[in-house]
N, C-alpha and C positions, 0 to 999 in steps of 0.2 A: 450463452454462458454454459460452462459444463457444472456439475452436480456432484457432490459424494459418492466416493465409487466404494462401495461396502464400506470397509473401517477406514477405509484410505480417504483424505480429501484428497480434491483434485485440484489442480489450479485453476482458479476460474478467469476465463481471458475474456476482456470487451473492449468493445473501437473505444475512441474517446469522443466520439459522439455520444455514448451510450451514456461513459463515464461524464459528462458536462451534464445530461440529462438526469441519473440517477445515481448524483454522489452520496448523497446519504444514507442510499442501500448499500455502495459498497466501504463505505467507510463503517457500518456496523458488521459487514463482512469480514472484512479485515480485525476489526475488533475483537472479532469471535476466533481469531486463528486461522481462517480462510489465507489462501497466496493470491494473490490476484495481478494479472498482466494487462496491462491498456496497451493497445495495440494504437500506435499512430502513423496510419500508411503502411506500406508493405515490409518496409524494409527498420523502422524504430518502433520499441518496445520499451514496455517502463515498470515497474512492481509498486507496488502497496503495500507497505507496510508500515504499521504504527509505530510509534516512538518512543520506544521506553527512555524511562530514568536511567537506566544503568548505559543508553546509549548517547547520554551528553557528557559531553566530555570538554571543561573551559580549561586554559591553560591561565596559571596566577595572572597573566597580562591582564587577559580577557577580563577574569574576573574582576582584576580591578578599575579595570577601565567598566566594568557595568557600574559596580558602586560607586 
């Protein structure tokens, strides 16, 4: 995992073995505004990020197809 490089974060990258073993470290990571990349093999890559409110978005359908 890399670390805060003075004011700057840094993106913190780990396998996803790492990430299956110590999810709940980096999902308080992420929580905290950390970027974070799970590396899966050499060649796929993924991000973490949490989920805001202002990033769901239902279209009337949707919504009325949940109620």
């Amino acid at each position: 995992m890399c670390a805060k490089l003075g004011a700057q974060m840094a993106i913190i990258e780990t396998t996803s073995r790492q990430f299956r073993e110590r999810q709940k470290d980096f999902f308080d990571i992420a929580d905290n505004g950390e970027k974070i990349v799970i590396k899966r093999g050499s060649k796929k890559a993924y991000g973490l990020t949490p989920v805001e409110e202002d990033d769901l978005y239902f279209t009337p359908q949707m919504t009325a197809r949940i109620q």
